[in-house]
N, C-alpha and C positions, 0 to 999 in steps of 0.2 A: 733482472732476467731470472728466471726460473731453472734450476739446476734437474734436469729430468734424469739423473739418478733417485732410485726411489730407496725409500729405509722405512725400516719396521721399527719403530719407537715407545715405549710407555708415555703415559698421558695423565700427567698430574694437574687437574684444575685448578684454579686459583681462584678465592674470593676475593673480592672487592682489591686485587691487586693485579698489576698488567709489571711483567720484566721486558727490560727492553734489551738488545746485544749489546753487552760492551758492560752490562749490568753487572755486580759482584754485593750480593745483600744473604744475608739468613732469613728461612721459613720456618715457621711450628706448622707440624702436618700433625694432624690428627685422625681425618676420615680413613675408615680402616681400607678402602679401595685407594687411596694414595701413599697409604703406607705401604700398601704390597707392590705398586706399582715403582717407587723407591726401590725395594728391598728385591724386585727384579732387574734392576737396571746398578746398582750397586754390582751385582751376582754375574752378569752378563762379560762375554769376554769383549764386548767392544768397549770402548771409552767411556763409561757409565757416564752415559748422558740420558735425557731427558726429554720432553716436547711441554713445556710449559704454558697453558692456554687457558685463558680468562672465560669464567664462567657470566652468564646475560645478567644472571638476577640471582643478588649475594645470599636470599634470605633461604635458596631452594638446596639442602643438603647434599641428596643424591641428583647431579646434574643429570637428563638424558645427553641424548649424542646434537639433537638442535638446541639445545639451551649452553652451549660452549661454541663461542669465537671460532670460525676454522683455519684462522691465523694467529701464531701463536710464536715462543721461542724456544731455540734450540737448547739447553743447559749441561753444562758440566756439572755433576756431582764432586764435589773439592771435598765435601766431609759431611759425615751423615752420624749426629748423637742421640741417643735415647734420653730421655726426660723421665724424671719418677711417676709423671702423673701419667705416663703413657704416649705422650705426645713424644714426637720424632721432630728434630731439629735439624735442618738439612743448611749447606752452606752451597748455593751457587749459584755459578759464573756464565752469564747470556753472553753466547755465542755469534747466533744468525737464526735468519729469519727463515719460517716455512709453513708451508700451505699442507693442510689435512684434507688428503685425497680421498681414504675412507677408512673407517673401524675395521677393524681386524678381531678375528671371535675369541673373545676372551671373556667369562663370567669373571674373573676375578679381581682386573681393573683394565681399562681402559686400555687399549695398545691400537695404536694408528698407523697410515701408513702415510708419509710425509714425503713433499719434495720442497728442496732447499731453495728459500726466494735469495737469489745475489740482487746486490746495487745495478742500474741500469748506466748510470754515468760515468766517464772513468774521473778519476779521484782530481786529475790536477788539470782539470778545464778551467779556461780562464774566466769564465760564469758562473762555473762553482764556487771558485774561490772568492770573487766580489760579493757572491750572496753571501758566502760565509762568513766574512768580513762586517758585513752591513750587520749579519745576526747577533755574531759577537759582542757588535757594538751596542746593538737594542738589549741583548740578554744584561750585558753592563749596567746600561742605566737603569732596565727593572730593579735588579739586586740593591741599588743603591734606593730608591724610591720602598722598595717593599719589605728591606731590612729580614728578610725572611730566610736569605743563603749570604754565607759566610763566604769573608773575603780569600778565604782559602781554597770554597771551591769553586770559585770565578778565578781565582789565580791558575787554578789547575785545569780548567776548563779551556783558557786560554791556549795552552800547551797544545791543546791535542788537535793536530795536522789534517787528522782525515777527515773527510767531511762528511762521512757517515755515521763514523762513531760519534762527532762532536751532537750531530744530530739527535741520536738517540738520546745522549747523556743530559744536554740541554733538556730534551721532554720528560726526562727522569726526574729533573730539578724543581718543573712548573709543576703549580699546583692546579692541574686539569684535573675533571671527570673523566672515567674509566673510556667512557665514548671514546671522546676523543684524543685521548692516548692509544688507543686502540686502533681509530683513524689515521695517526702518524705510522702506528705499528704497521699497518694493510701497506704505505705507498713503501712501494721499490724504488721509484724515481731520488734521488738523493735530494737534486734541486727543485722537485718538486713539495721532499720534504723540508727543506729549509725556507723555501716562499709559504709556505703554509704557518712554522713556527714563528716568521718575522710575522704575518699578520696578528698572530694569538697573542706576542709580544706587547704588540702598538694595541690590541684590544686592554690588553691588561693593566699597560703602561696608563692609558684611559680610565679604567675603570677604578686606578688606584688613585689617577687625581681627583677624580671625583671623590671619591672616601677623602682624601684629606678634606677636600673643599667641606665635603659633611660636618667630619669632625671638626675642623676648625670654628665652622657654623655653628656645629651644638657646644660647641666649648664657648663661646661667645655667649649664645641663651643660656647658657648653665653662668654666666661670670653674670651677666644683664640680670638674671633672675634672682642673684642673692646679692645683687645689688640692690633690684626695687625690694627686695627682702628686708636689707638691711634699711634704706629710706621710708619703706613704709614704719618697720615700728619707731625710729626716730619720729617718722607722723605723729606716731600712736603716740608715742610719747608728750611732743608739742601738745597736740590737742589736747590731752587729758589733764597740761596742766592751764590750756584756754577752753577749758570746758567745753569740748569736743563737739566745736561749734562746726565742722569741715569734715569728721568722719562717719557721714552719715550716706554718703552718695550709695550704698550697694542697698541699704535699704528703704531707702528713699524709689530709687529706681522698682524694686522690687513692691511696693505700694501703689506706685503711679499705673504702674502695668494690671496691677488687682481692680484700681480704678476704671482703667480701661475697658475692660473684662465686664464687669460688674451691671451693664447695661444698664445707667441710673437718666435718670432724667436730664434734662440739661441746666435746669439750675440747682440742680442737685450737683451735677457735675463739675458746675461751678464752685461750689461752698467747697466739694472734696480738696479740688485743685488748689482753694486759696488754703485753707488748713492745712494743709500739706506742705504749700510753701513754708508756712508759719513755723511748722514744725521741724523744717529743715534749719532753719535759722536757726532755730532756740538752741540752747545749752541743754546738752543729755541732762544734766545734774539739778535744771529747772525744774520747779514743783509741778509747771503746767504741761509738762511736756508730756509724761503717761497719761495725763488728761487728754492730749490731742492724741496722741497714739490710739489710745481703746476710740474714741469718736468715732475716727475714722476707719478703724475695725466694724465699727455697728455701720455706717454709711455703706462699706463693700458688702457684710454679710447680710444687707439688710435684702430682701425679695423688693425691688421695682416696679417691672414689667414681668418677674417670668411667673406666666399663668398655665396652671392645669387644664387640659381640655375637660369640659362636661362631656359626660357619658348619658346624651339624651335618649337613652331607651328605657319609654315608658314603663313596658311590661317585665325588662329586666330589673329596673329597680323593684316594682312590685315584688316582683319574686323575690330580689334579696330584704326587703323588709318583711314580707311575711315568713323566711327563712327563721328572721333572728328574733322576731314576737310575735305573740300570739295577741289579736285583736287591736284596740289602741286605731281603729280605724280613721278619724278624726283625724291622727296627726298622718299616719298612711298615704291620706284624701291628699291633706295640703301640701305635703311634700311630691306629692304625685304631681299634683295643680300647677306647681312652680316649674317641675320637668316640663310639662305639657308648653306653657308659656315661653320657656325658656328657649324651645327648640323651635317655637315659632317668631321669637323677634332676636332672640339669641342677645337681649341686652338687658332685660328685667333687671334692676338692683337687687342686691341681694336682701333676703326680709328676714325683720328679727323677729324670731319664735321665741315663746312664751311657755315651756311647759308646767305647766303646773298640777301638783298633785302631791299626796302624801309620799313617805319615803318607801323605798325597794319595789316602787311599781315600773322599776324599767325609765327614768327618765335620760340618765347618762349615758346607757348602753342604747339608745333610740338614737342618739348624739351622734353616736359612732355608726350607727347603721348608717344616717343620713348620708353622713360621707363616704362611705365605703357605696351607698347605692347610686349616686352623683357622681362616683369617680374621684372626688377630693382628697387632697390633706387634709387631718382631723388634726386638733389641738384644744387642749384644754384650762383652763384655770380654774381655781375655787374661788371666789370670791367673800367664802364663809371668814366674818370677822374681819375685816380689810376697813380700817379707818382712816385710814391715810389717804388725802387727796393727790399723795405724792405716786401712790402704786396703779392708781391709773395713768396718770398723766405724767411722771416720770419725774427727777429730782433737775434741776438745775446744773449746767455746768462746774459753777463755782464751789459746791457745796465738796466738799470730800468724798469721793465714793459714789459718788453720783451713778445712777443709771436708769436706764429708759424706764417707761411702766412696763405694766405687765402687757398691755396690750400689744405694743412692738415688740416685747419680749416673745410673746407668742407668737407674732407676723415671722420675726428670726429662725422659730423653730418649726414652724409650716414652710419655710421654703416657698410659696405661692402665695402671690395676691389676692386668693379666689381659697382660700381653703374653709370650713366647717367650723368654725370658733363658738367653744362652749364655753359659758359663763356661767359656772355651778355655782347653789346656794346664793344668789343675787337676793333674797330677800332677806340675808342672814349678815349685810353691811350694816356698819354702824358707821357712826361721825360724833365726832370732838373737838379738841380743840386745834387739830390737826385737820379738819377743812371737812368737805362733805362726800366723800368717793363717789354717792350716787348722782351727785349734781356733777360730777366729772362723767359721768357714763352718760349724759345726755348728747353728747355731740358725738360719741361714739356709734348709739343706737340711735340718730335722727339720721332717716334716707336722706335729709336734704341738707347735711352740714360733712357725714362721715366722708364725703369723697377728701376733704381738707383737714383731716383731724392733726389737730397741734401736741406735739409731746415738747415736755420743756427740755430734754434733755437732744433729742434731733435738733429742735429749732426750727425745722424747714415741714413746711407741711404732708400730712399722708396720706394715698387714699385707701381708705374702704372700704370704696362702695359696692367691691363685686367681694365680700366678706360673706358670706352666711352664719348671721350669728345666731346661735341657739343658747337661751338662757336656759334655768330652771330654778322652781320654786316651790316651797313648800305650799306656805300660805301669801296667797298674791296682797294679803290686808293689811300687810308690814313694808310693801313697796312704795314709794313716794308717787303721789298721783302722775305729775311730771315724765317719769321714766317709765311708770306705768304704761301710761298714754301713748309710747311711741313703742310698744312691743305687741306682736299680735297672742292674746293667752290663747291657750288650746289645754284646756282641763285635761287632765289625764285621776280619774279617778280608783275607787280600788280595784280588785277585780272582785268575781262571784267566785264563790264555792265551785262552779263548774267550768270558770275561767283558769281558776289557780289547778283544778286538776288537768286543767289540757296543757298548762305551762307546768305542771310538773313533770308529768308524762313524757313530753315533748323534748322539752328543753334541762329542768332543773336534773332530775334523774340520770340521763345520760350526759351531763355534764359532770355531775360527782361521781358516778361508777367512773368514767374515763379517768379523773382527776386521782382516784385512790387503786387506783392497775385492775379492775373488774374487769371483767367481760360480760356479756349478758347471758352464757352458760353458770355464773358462777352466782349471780344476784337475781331475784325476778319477785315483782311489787306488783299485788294487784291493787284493784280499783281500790275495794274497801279499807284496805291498809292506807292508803294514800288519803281516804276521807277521813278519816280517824286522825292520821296527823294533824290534817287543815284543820278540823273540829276540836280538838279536845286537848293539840299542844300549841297552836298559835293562834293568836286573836292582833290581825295587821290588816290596814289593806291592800298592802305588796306581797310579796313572795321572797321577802328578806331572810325574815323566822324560819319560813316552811324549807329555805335551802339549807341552811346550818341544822335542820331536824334530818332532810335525807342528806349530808354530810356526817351526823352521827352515825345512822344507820349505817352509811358504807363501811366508816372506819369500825364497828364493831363487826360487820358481816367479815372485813379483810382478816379482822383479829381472828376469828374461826377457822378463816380458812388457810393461814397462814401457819397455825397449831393443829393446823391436820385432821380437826374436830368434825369439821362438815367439808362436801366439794361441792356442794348446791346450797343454799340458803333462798328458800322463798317466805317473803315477809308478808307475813296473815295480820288480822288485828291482833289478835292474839300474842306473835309476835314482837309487834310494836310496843305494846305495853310492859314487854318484859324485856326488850329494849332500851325504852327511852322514859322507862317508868311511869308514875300516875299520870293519868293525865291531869294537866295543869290548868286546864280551862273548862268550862262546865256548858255544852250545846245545847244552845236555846236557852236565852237569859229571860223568854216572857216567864210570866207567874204562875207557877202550879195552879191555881185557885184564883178565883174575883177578891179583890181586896176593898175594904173600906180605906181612903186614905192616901190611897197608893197609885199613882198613875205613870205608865212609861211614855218617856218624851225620846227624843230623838237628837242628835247632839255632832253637829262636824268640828272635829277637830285636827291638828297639823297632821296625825297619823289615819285620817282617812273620817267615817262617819262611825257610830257607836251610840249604842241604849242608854237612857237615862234616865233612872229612875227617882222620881221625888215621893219622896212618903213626908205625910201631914201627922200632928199627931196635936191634940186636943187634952188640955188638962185645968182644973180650978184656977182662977188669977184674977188679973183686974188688965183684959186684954193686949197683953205684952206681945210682941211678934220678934220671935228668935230666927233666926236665918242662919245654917252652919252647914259647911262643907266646903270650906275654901272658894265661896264663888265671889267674882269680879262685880262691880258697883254696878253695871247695865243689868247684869241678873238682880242683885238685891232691887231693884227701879222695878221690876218687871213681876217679883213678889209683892211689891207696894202696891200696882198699880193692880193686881189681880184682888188685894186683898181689900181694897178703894173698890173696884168694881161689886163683888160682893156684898158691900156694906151700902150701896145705894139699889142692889137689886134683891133685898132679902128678903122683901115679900113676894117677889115673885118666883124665888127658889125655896119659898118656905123654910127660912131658917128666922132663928128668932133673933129680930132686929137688935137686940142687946146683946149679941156673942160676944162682942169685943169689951164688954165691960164686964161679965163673966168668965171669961175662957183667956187663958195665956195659949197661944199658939206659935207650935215649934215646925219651923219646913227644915227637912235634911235633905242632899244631896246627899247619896253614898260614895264610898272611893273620896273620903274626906280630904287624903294627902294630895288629890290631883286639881290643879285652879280649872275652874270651871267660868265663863263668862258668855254673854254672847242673851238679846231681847229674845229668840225662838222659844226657848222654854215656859212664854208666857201664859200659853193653854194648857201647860200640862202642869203647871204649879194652881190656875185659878179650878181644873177640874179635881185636882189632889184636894182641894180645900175644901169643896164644894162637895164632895165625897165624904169628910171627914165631918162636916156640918151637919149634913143629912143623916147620917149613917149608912149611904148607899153606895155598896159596891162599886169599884170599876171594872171595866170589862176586861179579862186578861190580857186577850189576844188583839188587845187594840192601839198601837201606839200613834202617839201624835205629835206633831210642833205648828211652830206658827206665834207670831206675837200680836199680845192684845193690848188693846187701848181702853182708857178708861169707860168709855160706851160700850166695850164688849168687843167693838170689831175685833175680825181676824188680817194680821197683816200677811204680807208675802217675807220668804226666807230665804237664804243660800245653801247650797249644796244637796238640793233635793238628794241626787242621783247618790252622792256617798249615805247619805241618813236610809234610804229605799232598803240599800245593800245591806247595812248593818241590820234594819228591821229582818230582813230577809234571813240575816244569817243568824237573828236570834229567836226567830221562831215567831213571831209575830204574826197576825193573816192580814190584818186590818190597818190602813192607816191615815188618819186625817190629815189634812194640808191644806194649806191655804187656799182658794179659788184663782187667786194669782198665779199661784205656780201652776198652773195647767198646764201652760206652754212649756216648761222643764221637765214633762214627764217623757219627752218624745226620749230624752237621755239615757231616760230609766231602761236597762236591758232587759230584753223583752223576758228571759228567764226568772227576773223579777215580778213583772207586771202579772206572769200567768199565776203565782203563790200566793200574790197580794191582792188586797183589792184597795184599790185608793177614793178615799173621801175626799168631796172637795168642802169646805166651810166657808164663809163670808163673817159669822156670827158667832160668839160663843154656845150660842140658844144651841145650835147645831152640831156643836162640839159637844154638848151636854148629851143630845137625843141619840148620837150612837155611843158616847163612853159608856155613860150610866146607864141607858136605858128608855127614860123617858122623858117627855120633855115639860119643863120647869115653868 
């Protein structure tokens, strides 16, 4: 019941703590509005009491008037100590219960105005006292389950008669949340707060068997766990002295599942499963056993099924191949041709390219376009020096060390079934006593065997048939006819003088500015600087030379600008030469003047085509024929057989049929240190002679090749299109050729055709009537 006497009381908040009546504990007060609200109620002439009331939320310092319980307790002040650090120490004693009617004006702490809640029940109802009794009994058996209150204050707990105070002191005891401490604090009803305590009891009594049952549980896992702890390494132990034939299940398990995964064929799946068994069995300490391990490492890592989609857009790849070279249309066309095909049956095999061409005309980095413009994995090998029949085709199980060829090796590092496989330097294998590499590369590069290709080291066969292999090659004439024959060539010859400046311009240029921190504020190359290199410091016919000459230039341009000297640098010829010094090469190797003796041939070799000049020279003897300049056996054939022709047509060239028994004759090839071979220089060794017999000039500006036979014919030759280019870049206007090669002229870039004029020949008769002049 509610005592409607009203009183005017201070109001000291409580954090995170609720006093109940009948309570006797010490506070540290600190907040300065509870200290004054103390130090008024100490001062007061009534019973320096108190109204004690639980604040909602502990973390809030200054409480308002809605964030405080409006049920609270009444307190006696019994002692009130000061502390050094400031803090007040108050000692007291809960009274009774009571309800905050409302605030009273006080800025300087808290003062209420309170009416006093009584118990509703009277104390010795024979209801109360059975509930009390039952409470008793339940608070008993907690204490004894939760070990958390002592037998002393269950002894004294027991003592106390009323059934109000037992109440309070009991909720004093349990370890409730402020809530519901604060919900017993609210009921007046006595017996309704003792049916409320006995349920919190039996909740708790509950919830502490549970915890045991927990604990008991995890103390059980905890004894079970350092038992299999202790069992397993007695395992550990056994096994490793039965060669740890049974500790293999976690990795075992861990492989089988990689297997799974690995999307392999099914009889592929098969061989995994049975080695695996294998390997389960064995002894760790077995020699074979790393052997089955890595196996089956290459089986999971190997590419299967999973394929790259092609990226069939025609015009896109176009664009990215003319992005990343300039011209090379040829290979452009066919890689285009395969797209085109591809996206109309979407099953073409994949086809082996051929590039072939001298060095740094782009055939590697073409490699890389392909795939990047297909969408592919790209991957590479060299194959330069590779004599082992082991490094294609792979080493055997049994051998030590064993591992796949290079070919799975590559498959492993494409990831895809279907990826861009380069085969660099393929003309540069050799074979020994160690087997033939190139006779292994034939089942590789045949469309009709790679779908099954055998590695001895898998065992199991592989395919590659959706493979795009691109070779390359210097000189295709070192290739074995065999492997030859199942690759499609696609020449890639030099470039011109107005090829290599649009790929310097283009590509090389702003590749080495990038490469050394330039900007194009800081460097700037015109045309004629740029011809000046091509002409007068590199003789190639790639763009190999010509990028290490604009790498020089940047890196001396960066040194300028780096030392503060210049913020521009534009490179004139002028320039260049005080740059990158004399120049080292001499533009236009024809002949100042008509020479007796002396005629320019034409010459393809592994670095593309070049001038070749044979000088005759004629002295007193008993006709001796000297041949010097490091040339190969088919060239000395091809001076014999010029100088055989001559001697049965002397009278019709008017030379005196006794030369060769008067005259020792000396033929040179200049650039003595470099081997020279090959029958084409057969007209321009029998016009050199024929020149030197006579005493009549040859024409400067005339260069020729083509081989002869001892009737005079003119035969046909190889590599028109690189001999054209070098005529072209030596200055030449004129050039004879065979009548055969006519059909190779269509090659010849047409920026050649318009500086040149090309001769055709059948006869020497007519190789004579334009060198010399006139006809014999």
């Amino acid at each position: 019941m509610v005592d409607r006497q009203k009183r005017h009381i201070p109001l000291l908040p409580l954090r995170g703590l609720l006093v109940f009546p009948s309570m006797v504990l010490h506070l540290d007060v600190g907040r300065a509005k509870s200290v004054q609200a103390l130090e008024f109620a100490m001062e007061s002439e009534a019973e320096q009491e108190i109204l004690l009331a639980t604040q909602k939320d502990i973390a809030i310092d200054d409480p308002s008037k809605d964030e405080i319980y409006s049920v609270g307790t009444v307190a006696r002040i019994k002692q009130l100590l000061r502390l050094p650090n400031g803090t007040v120490r108050v000692h007291v004693e809960g009274l009774s219960r009571a309800k905050i009617n409302h605030y009273l004006k006080n800025e300087d702490f808290y003062e209420v105005d309170i009416s006093i809640l009584n118990d509703e029940e009277p104390y010795k109802s024979a209801e109360v006292q059975a509930i009390m009794r039952n409470m008793l009994q339940m608070f008993e058996q907690y204490s004894k389950v939760s070990k958390k209150i002592s037998n002393e204050t269950v002894t004294m707990i027991k003592e106390i008669a009323e059934p109000s105070r037992l109440a309070d002191v009991v909720s004093a005891n349990l370890p409730l949340k402020i809530t519901e401490k604060q919900q017993l604090l609210e009921m007046i009803s006595v017996r309704d707060r003792l049916i409320h305590l006995i349920q919190i009891l039996n909740n708790e009594q509950e919830v502490l068997g549970l915890e045991k049952k927990i604990g008991q549980r995890v103390k059980k896992s905890m004894e079970k766990t350092q038992k299999e702890y202790y069992l397993r390494e007695q395992m550990k132990a056994i096994q490793k002295e039965l060669g740890d034939r049974e500790g293999r299940t976690g990795e075992v398990a861990s492989i089988k599942e990689k297997i799974e995964s690995a999307d392999m064929p099914d009889y592929i799946y098969s061989k995994a499963i049975k080695e695996l068994d294998r390997y389960e069995k064995m002894p760790a300490n077995a020699a074979e056993s790393s052997v089955l391990r890595n196996y089956l490492d290459w089986l999971i890592q190997l590419p299967w099924k999973k394929e790259t989609e092609d990226q069939l857009d025609v015009e896109r790849a176009e664009k990215i191949l003319d992005e990343d070279h300039y011209g090379l249309e040829k290979v452009k066309e066919r890689v285009l041709e395969y797209l085109a095909v591809q996206k109309l049956t979407r099953k073409l095999k994949g086809p082996i390219l051929c590039l072939a061409g001298p060095p740094g005309v782009g055939k590697t980095s073409l490699a890389r376009s392909i795939a990047k413009s297909l969408g592919r994995e790209f991957v590479r090998i060299s194959l330069g020096g590779v004599r082992d029949e082991a490094e294609i085709r792979g080493h055997r199980r049994t051998y030590v060390g064993a591992m796949p060829g290079r070919i799975i090796q590559g498959m492993k590092k494409a990831g895809s079934i279907n990826p861009v496989f380069l085969l660099d330097e393929i003309d540069k294998m050799a074979n020994d006593f160690r087997g033939d590499p190139s006779s292994a590369l034939l089942e590789v590069l045949d469309p009709e065997q790679n779908n099954s290709f055998s590695d001895h080291y898998i065992e199991e066969t592989y395919d590659l048939s959706k493979v795009m292999f691109v070779t390359t090659a210097n000189n295709i004439g070192t290739i074995p006819g065999p492997l030859l024959d199942r690759m499609e060539i696609i020449t890639i010859a030099g470039y011109t003088e107005l090829e290599k400046m649009q790929i310097a311009k283009n590509y090389l240029y702003k590749k080495q500015r990038e490469n050394h921190g330039l900007t194009g504020n800081m460097i700037r190359i015109n045309d004629e600087a740029l011809l000046k290199i091509i002409r007068e410091y590199t003789r190639e016919a790639g763009v190999r030379s010509l990028e290490r000459q604009l790498a020089a230039i940047s890196r001396k341009t960066a040194r300028l600008i780096v030392l503060g000297k210049q913020k521009r640098v534009m490179i004139t010829e002028s320039l260049v030469e005080e740059m990158l010094g004399k120049p080292r090469f001499r533009y236009g190797l024809a002949e100042q003047e008509d020479q007796i003796g002396a005629a320019t041939g034409l010459a393809y070799t592994t670095a593309g085509g070049d001038t070749l000049s044979i000088e005759v020279s004629l002295y007193p003897g008993k006709g001796k024929l000297t041949l010097t300049g490091k040339l190969g056996d088919v060239m000395k054939e091809s001076a014999q057989a010029a100088f055989s022709y001559i001697r049965s047509r002397s009278e019709q060239l008017q030379i005196d049929a006794n030369f060769h028994e008067n005259y020792d004759i000396h033929i040179h090839v200049p650039e003595g240190a470099t081997p020279k071979d090959g029958p084409s220089a057969g007209i321009t060794m029998a016009t050199a002679l024929i020149s030197a017999l006579t005493g009549k000039p040859v024409k400067k500006e005339v260069g020729m090749t083509g081989e002869i036979t001892l009737r005079g014919r003119v035969l046909p030759i190889g590599g028109l299109k690189e001999k054209s280019m070098s005529a072209h870049r030596a200055g030449l206007t004129t050039i004879i050729i065979p009548k055969d090669n006519e059909k190779d002229l269509e090659d010849v870039p047409e920026s050649v055709k318009k500086d040149i004029k090309f001769i055709l020949v059948s006869h020497l008769d007519e190789v004579l009537k334009y060198a010399i002049g006139e006809v014999q």
